[in-house]
Structures are given as C-alpha cells and as structure tokens.
Kinemage of the C-alpha trace (Angstrom):
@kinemage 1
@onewidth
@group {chain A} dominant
@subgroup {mainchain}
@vectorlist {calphas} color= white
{ca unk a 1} P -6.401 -36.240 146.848
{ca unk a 2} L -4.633 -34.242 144.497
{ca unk a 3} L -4.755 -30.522 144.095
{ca unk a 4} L -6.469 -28.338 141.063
{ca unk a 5} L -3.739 -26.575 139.142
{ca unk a 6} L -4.607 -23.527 137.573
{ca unk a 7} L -4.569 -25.030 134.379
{ca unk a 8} L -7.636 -27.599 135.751
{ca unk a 9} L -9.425 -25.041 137.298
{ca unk a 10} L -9.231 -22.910 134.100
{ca unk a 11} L -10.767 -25.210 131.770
{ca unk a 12} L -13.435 -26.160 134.114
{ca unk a 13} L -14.523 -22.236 134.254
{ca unk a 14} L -13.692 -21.967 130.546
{ca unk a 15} L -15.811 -25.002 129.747
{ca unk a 16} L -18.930 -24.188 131.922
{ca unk a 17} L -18.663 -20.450 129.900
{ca unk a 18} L -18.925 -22.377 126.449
{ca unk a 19} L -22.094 -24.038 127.612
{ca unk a 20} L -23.616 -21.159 129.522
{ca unk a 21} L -22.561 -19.434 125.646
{ca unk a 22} L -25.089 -21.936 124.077
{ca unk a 23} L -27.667 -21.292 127.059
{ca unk a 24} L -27.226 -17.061 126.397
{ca unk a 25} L -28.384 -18.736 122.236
{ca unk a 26} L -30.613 -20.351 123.647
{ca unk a 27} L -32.846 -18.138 125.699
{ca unk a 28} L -32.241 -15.398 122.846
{ca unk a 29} L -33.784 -17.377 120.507
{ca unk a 30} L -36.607 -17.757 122.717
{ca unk a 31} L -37.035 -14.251 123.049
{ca unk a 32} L -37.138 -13.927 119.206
{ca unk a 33} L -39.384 -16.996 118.252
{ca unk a 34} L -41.773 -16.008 120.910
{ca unk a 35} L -41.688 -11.564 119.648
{ca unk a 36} L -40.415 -11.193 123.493
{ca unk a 37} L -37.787 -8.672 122.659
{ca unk a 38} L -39.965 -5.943 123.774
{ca unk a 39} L -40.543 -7.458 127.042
{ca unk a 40} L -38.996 -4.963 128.730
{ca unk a 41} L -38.643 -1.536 127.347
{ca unk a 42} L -35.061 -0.434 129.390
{ca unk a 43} L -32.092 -1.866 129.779
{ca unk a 44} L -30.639 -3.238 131.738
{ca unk a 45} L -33.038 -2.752 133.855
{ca unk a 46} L -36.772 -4.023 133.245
{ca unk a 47} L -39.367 -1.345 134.046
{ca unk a 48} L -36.775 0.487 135.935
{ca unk a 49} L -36.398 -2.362 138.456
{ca unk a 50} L -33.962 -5.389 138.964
{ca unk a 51} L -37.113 -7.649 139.215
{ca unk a 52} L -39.953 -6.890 136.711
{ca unk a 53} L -43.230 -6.366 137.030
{ca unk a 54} L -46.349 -9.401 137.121
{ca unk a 55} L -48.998 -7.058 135.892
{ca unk a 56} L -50.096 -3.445 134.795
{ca unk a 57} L -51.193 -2.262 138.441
{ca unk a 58} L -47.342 -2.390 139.158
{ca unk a 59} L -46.472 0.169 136.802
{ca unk a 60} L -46.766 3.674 136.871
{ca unk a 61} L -49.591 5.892 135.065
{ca unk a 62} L -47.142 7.375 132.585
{ca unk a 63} L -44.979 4.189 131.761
{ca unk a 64} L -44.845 4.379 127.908
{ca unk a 65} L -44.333 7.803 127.587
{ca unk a 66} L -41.168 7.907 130.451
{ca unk a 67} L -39.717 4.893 128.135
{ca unk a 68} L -40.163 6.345 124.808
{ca unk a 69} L -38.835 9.723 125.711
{ca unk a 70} L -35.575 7.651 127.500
{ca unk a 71} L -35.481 5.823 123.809
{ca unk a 72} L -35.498 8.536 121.766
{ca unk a 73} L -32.864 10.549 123.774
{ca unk a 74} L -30.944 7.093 122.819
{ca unk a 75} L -31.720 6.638 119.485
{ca unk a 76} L -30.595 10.582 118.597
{ca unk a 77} L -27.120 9.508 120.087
{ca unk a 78} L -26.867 6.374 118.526
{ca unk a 79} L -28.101 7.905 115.012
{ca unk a 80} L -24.575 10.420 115.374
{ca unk a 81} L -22.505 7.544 116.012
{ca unk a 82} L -24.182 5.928 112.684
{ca unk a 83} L -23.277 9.248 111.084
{ca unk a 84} L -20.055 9.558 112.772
{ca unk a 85} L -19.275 5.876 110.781
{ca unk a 86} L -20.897 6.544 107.498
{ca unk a 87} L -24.203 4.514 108.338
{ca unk a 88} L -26.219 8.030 107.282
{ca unk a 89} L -29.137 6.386 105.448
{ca unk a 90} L -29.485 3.966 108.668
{ca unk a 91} L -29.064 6.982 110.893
{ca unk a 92} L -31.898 8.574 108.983
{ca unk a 93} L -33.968 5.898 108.674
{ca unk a 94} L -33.796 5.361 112.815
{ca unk a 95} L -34.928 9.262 113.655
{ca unk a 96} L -37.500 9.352 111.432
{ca unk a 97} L -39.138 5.873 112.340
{ca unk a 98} L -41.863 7.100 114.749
{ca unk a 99} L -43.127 3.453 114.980
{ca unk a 100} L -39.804 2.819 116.774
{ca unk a 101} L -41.032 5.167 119.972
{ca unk a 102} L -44.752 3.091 119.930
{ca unk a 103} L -44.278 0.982 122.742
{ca unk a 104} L -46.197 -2.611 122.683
{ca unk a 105} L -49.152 -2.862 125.947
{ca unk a 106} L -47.781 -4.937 128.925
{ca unk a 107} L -47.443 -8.401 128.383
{ca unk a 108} L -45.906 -10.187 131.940
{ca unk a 109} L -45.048 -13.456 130.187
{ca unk a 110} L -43.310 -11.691 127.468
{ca unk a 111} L -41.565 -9.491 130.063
{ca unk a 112} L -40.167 -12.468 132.098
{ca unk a 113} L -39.416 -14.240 128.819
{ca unk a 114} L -36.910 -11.296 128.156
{ca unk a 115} L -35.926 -10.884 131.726
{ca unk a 116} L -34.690 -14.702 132.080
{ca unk a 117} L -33.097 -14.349 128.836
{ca unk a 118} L -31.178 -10.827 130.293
{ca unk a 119} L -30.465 -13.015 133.535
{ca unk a 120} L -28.864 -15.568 131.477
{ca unk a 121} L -26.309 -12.990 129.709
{ca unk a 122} L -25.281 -11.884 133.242
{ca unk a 123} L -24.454 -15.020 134.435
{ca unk a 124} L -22.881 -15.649 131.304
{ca unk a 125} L -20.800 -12.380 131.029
{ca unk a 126} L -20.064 -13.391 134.899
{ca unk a 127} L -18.413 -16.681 133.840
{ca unk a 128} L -16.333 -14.792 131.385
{ca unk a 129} L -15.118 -12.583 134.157
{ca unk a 130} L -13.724 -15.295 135.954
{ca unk a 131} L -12.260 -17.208 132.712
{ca unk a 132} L -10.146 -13.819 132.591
{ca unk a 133} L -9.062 -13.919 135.797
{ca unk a 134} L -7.884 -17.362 135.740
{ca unk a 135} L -6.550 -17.076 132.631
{ca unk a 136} L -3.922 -14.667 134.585
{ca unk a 137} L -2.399 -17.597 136.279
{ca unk a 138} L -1.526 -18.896 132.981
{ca unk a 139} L -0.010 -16.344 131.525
{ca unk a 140} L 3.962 -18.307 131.452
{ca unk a 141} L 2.092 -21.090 129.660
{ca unk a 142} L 0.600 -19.069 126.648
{ca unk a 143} L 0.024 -15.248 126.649
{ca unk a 144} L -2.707 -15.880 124.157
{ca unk a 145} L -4.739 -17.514 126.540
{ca unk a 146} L -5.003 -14.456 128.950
{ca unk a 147} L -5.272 -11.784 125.827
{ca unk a 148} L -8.079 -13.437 124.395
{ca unk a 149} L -9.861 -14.210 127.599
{ca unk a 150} L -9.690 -10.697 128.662
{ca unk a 151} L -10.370 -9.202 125.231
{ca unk a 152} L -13.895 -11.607 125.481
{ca unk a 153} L -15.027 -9.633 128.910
{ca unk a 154} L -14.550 -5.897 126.747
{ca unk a 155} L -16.468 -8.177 123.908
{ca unk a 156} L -19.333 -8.839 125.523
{ca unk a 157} L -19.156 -5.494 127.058
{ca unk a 158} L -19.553 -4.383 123.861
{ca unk a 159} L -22.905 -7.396 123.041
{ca unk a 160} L -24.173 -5.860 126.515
{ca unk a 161} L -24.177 -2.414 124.963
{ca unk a 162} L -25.587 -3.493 121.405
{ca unk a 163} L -28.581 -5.423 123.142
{ca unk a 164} L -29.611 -2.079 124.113
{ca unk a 165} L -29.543 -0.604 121.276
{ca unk a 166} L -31.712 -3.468 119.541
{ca unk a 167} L -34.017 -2.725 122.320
{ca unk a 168} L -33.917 1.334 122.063
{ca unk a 169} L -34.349 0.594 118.379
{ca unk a 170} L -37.621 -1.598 118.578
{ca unk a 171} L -34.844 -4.720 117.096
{ca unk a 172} L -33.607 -2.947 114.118
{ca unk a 173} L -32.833 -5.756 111.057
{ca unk a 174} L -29.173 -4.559 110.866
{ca unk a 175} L -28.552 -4.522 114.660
{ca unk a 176} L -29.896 -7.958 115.105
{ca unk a 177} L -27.952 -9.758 112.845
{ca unk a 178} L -24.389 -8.084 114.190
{ca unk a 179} L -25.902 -8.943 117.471
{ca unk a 180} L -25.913 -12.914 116.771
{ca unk a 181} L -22.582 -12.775 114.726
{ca unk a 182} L -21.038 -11.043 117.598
{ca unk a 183} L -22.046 -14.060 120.114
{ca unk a 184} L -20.678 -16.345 117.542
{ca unk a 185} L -17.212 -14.638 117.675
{ca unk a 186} L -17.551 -14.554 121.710
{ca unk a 187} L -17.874 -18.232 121.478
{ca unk a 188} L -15.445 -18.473 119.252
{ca unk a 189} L -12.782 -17.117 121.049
{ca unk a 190} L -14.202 -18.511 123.944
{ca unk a 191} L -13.338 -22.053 122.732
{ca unk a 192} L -10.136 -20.955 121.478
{ca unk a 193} L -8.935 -20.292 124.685
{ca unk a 194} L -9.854 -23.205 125.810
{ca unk a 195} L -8.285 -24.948 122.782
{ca unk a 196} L -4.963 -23.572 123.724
{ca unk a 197} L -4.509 -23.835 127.286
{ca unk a 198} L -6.135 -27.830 126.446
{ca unk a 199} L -3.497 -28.777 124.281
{ca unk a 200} L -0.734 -26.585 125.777
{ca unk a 201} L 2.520 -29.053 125.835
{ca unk a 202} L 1.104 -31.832 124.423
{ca unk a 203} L 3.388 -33.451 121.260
{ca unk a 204} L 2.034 -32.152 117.674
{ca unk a 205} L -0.119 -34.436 115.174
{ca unk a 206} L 0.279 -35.506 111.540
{ca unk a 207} L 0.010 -32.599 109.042
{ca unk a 208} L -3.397 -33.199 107.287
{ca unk a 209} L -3.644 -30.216 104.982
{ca unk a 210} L -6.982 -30.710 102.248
{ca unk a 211} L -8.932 -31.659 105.388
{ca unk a 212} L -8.100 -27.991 106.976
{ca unk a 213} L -9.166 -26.093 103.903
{ca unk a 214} L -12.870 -28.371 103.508
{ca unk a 215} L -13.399 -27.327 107.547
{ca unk a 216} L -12.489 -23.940 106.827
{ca unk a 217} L -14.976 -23.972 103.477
{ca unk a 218} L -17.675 -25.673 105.696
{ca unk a 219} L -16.657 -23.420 108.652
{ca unk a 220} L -17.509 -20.210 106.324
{ca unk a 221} L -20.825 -21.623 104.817
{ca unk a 222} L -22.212 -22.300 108.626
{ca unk a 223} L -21.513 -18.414 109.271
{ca unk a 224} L -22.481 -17.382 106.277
{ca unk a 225} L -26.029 -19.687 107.005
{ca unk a 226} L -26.454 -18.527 110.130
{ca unk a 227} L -26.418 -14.646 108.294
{ca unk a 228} L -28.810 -15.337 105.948
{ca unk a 229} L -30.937 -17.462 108.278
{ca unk a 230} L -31.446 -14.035 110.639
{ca unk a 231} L -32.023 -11.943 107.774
{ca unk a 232} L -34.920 -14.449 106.911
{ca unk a 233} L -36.338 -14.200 110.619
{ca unk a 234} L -36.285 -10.708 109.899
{ca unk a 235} L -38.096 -10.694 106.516
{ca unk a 236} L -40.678 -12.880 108.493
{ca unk a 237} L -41.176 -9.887 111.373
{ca unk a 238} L -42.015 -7.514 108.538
{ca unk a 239} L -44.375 -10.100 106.575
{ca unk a 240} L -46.001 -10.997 110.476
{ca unk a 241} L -46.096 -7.354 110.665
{ca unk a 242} L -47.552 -6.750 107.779
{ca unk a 243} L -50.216 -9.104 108.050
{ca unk a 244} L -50.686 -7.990 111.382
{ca unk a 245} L -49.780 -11.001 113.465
{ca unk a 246} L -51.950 -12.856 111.010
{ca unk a 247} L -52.163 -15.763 108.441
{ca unk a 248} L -49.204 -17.483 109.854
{ca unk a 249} L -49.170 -20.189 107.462
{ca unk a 250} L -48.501 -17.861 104.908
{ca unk a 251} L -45.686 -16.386 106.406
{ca unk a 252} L -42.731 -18.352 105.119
{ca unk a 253} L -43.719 -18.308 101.126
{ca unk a 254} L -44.080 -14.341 101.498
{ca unk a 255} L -40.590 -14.384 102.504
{ca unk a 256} L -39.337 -14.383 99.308
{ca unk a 257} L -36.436 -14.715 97.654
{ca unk a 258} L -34.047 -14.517 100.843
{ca unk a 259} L -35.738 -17.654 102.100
{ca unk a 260} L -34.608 -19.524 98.898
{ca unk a 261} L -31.457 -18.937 99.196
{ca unk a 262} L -31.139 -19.714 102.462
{ca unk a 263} L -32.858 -23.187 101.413
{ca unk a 264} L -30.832 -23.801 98.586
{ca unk a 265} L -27.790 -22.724 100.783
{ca unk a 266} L -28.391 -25.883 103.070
{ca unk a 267} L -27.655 -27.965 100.054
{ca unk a 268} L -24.259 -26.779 99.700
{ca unk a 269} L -23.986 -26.858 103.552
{ca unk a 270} L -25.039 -30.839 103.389
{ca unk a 271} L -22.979 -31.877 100.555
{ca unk a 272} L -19.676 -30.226 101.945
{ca unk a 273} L -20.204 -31.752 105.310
{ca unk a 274} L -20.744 -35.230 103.884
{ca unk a 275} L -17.337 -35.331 101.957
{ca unk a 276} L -16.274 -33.052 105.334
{ca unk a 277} L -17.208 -36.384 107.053
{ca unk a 278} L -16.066 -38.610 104.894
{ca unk a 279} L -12.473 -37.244 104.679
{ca unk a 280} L -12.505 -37.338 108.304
{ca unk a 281} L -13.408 -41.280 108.799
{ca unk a 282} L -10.771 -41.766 105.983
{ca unk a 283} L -7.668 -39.857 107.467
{ca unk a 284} L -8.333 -40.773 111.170
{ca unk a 285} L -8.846 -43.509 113.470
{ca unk a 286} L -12.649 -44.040 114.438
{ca unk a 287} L -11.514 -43.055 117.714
{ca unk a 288} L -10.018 -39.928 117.369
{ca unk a 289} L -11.404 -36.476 118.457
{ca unk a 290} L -11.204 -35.366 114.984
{ca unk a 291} L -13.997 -38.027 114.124
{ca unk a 292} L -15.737 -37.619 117.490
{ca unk a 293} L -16.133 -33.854 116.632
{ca unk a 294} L -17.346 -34.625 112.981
{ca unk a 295} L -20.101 -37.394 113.942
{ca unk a 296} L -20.926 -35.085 116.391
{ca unk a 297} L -21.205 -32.424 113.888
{ca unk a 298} L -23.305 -34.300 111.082
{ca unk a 299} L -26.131 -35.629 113.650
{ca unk a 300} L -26.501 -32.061 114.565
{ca unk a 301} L -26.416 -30.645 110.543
{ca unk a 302} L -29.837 -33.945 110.726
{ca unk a 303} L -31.646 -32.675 113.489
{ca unk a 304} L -30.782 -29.046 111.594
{ca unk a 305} L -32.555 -30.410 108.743
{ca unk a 306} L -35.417 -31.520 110.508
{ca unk a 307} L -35.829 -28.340 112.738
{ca unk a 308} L -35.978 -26.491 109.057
{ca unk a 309} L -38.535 -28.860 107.536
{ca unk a 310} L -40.900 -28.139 110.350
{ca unk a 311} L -40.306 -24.656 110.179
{ca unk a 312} L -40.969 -24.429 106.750
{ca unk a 313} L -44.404 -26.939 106.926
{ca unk a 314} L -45.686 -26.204 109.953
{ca unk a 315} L -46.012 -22.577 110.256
{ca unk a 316} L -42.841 -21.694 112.561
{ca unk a 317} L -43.800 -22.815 115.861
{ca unk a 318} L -41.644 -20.744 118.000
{ca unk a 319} L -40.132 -23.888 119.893
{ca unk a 320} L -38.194 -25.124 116.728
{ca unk a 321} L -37.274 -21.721 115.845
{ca unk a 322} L -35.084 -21.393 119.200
{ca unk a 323} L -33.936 -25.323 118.295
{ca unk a 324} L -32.750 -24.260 114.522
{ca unk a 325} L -30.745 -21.131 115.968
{ca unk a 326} L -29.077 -23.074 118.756
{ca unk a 327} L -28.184 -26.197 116.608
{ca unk a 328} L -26.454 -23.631 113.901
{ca unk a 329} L -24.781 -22.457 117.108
{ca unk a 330} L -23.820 -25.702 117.781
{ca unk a 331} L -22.756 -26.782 114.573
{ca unk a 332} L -20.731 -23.809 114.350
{ca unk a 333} L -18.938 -24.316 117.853
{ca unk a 334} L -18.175 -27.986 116.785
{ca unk a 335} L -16.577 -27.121 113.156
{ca unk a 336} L -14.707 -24.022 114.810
{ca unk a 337} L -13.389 -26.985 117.721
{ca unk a 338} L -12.252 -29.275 114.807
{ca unk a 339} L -10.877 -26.287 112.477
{ca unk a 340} L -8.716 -25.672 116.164
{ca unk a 341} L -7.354 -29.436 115.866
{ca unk a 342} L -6.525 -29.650 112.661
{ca unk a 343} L -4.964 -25.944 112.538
{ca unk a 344} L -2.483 -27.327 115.003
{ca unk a 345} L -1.878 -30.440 113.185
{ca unk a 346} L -0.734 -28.378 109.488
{ca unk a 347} L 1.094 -25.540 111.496
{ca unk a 348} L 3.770 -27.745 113.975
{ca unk a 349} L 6.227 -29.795 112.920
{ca unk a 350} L 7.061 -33.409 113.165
{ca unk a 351} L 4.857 -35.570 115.465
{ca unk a 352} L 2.131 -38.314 114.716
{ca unk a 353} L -1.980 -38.574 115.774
C-alpha cells in the first residue's frame, strides 16, 4: 500500500476546500433568498452565544437595544475607515441611516438559517488553514503554491471581517456585492493553487492562443454577470421593502432598468460560450479536459438559463435564487479551471496535448 506524498495529500485538502467554497455560496445564498441575514444580530457570535437561541424566552429583556448600541459603536468606526478611504458620501449615508440600528423581532428559523450558513464559513476558512499548511511541504516544488495558499487564510480573514460589517450595517448594497466578489477571488485562488501543484512537472501542451483570449472574454462577462446580478437582488430588497414584503409578483418588473441589463447581458454571455464551446470541440480531442471542462461549463450556463426564467416568471422563489447564485459560482470556477489550462498551454514552450 503505497504512501500519500505531500503533493497527494495536498490536493485532496485543496480539493475538498474548492467544494466546501461552493457549499460557503451555497448556504449564503440561502441566507439571502430566504432575508435570513439578520438572523443573528452579532458576529460571530449569534445572540452572544456559540449556539443560538430556539425562541424569545431565551433571550434577555433588553436584547435589541444591547445589539443596536454594539452596532452603532461599529458602524461609527467603520464610517472613519470609509472616510479614511474617500467613501465620505457612503460614510455619511451609514451614520445617518437610523433604520440601520432597527433590529427585525426574533425569528428562530431565520436565526439558524444564518447560523448554519456562519458554521459553514468556519469549516470552510478551517479547510483553508490546513491547505496552507500543507502547502508548506511543497514549497521546493512551486513557491506559488504556498504564497497563494497562505495569502487565501489572511483573505478570508479579511471576508470574515466584511460579513460583519454587512451585518452591523443591516446588508448595505455596496458591502454585499464586494462580499460575493471577494469569495469569487478566494475560490479563485483557491483553484489556482490547486492548478499548480496538479500540473507541477508534467510536459507542456500545444500553444492554442484565440481560444485563451474567448475564455478570458467569457471569463470577464461571468464576473461582470455575477456583479450586476447582486446589484439586481439588491434593487429587489428595496422594491420588497418598499412594498413592504408585499406584491411579490411585481417585484422583478419594478426592478428596472438594472434587471434589463442583466437580461440582455445573458445574451452576450450565451453567444460567447457557444463559439467558446465550439472552438473547444474543434481544437481538442473529445476527450480532453479542455472539452470536459467546457461541456461541463455549457450544461451549467442551461440550467443557468432555466434557474433565471423561473426567477423572472414565477415570482423568485427563494430556492432558485440560491440555485442561480451557486451555478454562476460554478460557471465561474469551471471557466477560471479552463482559463488555468489553456494559460499554461500559450505560456511554455514546445510540447503537444
């Protein structure tokens, strides 16, 4: 029975960490399609204990005032730092929101909704712990692999710190959307770790240089989708709001024109991923990983599609709203894999697939 080399026992860790990534997506988009955000008014902490509450009799008298004075005290220091960075209409907009220090009544589903989704990070965050410690042992093999592993633990450090502030600030538009484009570039570097201690010594492939630069261009239009596609959540939260919790059906044509563009942007999305795919099946074998990745890719980009048409016709039900963030996730993860492949195949010499 052979022994695990380092190398083995790294990209088992690494790999389990890219799929507990997708899980953290996962149960975050739960949180948001189900208005769970609230759930617990601390961090990271719930209700000032590691395991939350079940109902109001566990919580003391004076719970929503201790929690919005603890906000506020956070908010003031986090509206310096905005002012510190330029942000001054943001940091003015933050300490004069009053609605911001309203806390919502107790809700003990919502509460464990959030709490999973907290319990989820930490296991997550856990597995990048260990990534960077293995990554140590392969430090002779490729530096990068142990400077990006350990640059990912100060990263989500960094995500851990930011969810509280989308908490202290009642999930302020901004905050939220640097909060999902920051767990993209976690996974991102996440896989590229893995990318590089995969394919460490293996011979180069054939330079394939037009099919680089259409992944790149598809790449960019998934972020760029993904932006657009929070900022539309968020236009939702203030038409919901607006109309109370009300007229849900109504919801996505108040939107306005954000929501158009993010529907017209899926266009673009579909017709550079079909010549994306074609290019692929044309300048690879049908059993390459570069066509793997890309079938892989386009039956996600379908279900994608059909995630949005039910969002858009049947009134956002919250379970395809968590399904049309974590297939974006996963179509970006897959693209960003296959940009990896074919980045090594134009940039080393000599070699054939």
């Amino acid at each position: 029975m052979s022994r695990s080399t380092p190398k083995s026992k790294f990209l088992k860790v690494n790999l389990i960490t890219v799929v507990s990534l997708f899980l953290t997506i996962l149960a975050g988009g739960v949180v948001r399609s189900t208005g769970s955000g609230m759930g617990c008014p601390d961090w990271p902490k719930c209700f000032g204990g590691y395991i939350p509450p079940t109902q109001v009799s566990q919580l003391p008298d004076d719970y929503k005032q201790h929690y919005a004075d603890k906000r506020q005290a956070k908010n003031v220091k986090f509206s310096k730092m905005l002012d510190v960075f330029g942000y001054k209409d943001l940091a003015r907009r933050i300490r004069e929101d009053r609605s911001i220090l309203v806390p919502e009544e107790f809700n003990a589903a919502k509460t464990w909704t959030e709490y999973i989704n907290r319990l989820v990070g930490a296991v997550t965050g856990i597995f990048l712990i260990v990534s960077a410690i293995y990554s140590f042992k392969l430090w002779h093999t490729s530096k990068w692999i142990t400077i990006l592993s350990v640059f990912n633990v100060f990263l989500v450090g960094f995500q851990g710190w930011l969810g509280s502030i989308v908490v202290s600030t009642n999930l302020v538009a901004w905050i939220v959307t640097v909060h999902m484009l920051l767990a993209l570039a976690i996974l991102a570097i996440t896989i590229s770790a893995y990318h590089i201690a995969k394919t460490a010594g293996r011979p180069p492939i054939r330079k394939r240089g037009f099919v680089t630069v259409l992944t790149v261009i598809a790449l960019v239009l998934s972020v760029v989708q993904i932006a657009i596609g929070t900022e539309v959540r968020e236009k939702i939260d203030a038409v919901s709001g607006h109309l109370a919790g009300g007229y849900r059906d109504t919801w996505v044509q108040n939107a306005g024109e954000i929501f158009i563009n993010h529907r017209n942007l899926a266009w673009l999305v579909i017709i550079v991923n079909v010549l994306l795919y074609a290019l692929i099946r044309k300048s690879f074998s049908r059993h390459s990983l570069h066509q793997q990745l890309m079938s892989f890719s386009f039956l996600i980009i379908m279900l994608q599609i059909v995630t949005g048409i039910v969002l858009s016709y049947w009134a956002l039900p919250p379970f395809a709203q968590a399904s049309h963030i974590v297939l974006a996730s996963l179509i970006f993860g897959v693209q960003f894999y296959l940009l990896l492949n074919l980045y090594r195949t134009a940039n080393v010499q000599g070699g054939h697939a």
